[in-house]
C-alpha positions in Angstrom: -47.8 45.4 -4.9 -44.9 48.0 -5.5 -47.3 49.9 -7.0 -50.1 49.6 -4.1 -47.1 50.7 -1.7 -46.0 53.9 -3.2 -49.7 55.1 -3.3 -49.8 54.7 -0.1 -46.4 56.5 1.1 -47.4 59.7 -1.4 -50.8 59.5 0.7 -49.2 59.0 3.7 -46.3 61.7 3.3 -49.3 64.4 1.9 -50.8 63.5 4.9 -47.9 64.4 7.0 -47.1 67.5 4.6 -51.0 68.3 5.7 -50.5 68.7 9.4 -47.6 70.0 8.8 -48.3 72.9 7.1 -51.4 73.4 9.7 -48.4 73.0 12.4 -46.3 76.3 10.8 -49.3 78.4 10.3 -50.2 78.0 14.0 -47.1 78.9 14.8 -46.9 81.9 12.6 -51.0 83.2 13.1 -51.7 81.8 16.8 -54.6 80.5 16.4 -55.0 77.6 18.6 -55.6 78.0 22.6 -52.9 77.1 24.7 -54.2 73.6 25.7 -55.0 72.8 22.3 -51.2 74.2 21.0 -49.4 71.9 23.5 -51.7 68.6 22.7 -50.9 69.7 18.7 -47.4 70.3 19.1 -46.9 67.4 20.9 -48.6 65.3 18.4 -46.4 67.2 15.7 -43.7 65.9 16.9 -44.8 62.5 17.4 -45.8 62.0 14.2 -42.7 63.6 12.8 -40.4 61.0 14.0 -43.3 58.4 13.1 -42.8 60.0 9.4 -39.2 60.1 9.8 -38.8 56.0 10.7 -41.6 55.3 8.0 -40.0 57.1 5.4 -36.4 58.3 6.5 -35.3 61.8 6.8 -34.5 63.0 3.4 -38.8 62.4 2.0 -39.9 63.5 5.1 -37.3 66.9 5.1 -38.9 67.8 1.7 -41.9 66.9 2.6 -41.6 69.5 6.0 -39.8 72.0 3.6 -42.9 72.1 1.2 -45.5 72.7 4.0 -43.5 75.4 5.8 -43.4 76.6 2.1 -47.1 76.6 1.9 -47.9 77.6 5.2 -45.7 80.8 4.7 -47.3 81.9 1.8 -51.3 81.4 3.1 -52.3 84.8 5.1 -53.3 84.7 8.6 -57.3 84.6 8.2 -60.7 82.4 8.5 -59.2 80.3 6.2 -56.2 79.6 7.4 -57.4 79.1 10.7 -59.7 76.6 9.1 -56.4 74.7 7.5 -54.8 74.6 11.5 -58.3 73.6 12.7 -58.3 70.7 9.9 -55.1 69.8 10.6 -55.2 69.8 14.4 -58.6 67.3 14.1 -57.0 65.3 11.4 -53.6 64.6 14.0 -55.7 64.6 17.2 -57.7 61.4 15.4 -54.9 59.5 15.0 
C-alpha cells in the first residue's frame, strides 16, 4: 500500500539520518580507529548514494543536513561515542 510505502521510506531515511549523524560526529570527536574510520567511511558513502537513488537528492540532502545538525550539537563524550559506535555496527551489518 501507499501507506505501507511511506512508512517505510521515513524508516528507511531515519535510518540513513542515523548513520549519518554517527558519520559527522566521528569526524568531528575522532573516535573510531583508523581501520574502523576507513571501513565506516567507506560504507558512508556507499549507502549515501544508495539513499540518494532510493530517495533522490533533495530527501536525502535534508535528511544529511538534519544529522550534521544533530551531530554538531551532541558534545564529544561516552555518549557520543556510543551514538558513532551504534551507528558504525548498525552500517557495518548491512
Amino acid at each position: 500500500s501507499q501507506a505501507g510505502a511511506m512508512i517505510q521510506t521515513s524508516a528507511s531515511l531515519a535510518a540513513y539520518g542515523r548513520v549519518t549523524e554517527a558519520y559527522y560526529l566521528e569526524r568531528r570527536c575522532a573516535y573510531l580507529a583508523k581501520p574502523a574510520i576507513n571501513s565506516f567511511y567507506r560504507a558512508i558513502l556507499q549507502n549515501h548514494f544508495a539513499a540518494v537513488a532510493h530517495f533522490g537528492k533533495p530527501a536525502v540532502s535534508a535528511a544529511r543536513r538534519n544529522a550534521e545538525g544533530r551531530a554538531n550539537a551532541r558534545s564529544c563524550d561516552s555518549a557520543g561515542r556510543a551514538r558513532v559506535r551504534a551507528g558504525y555496527a548498525e552500517i557495518a551489518n548491512r
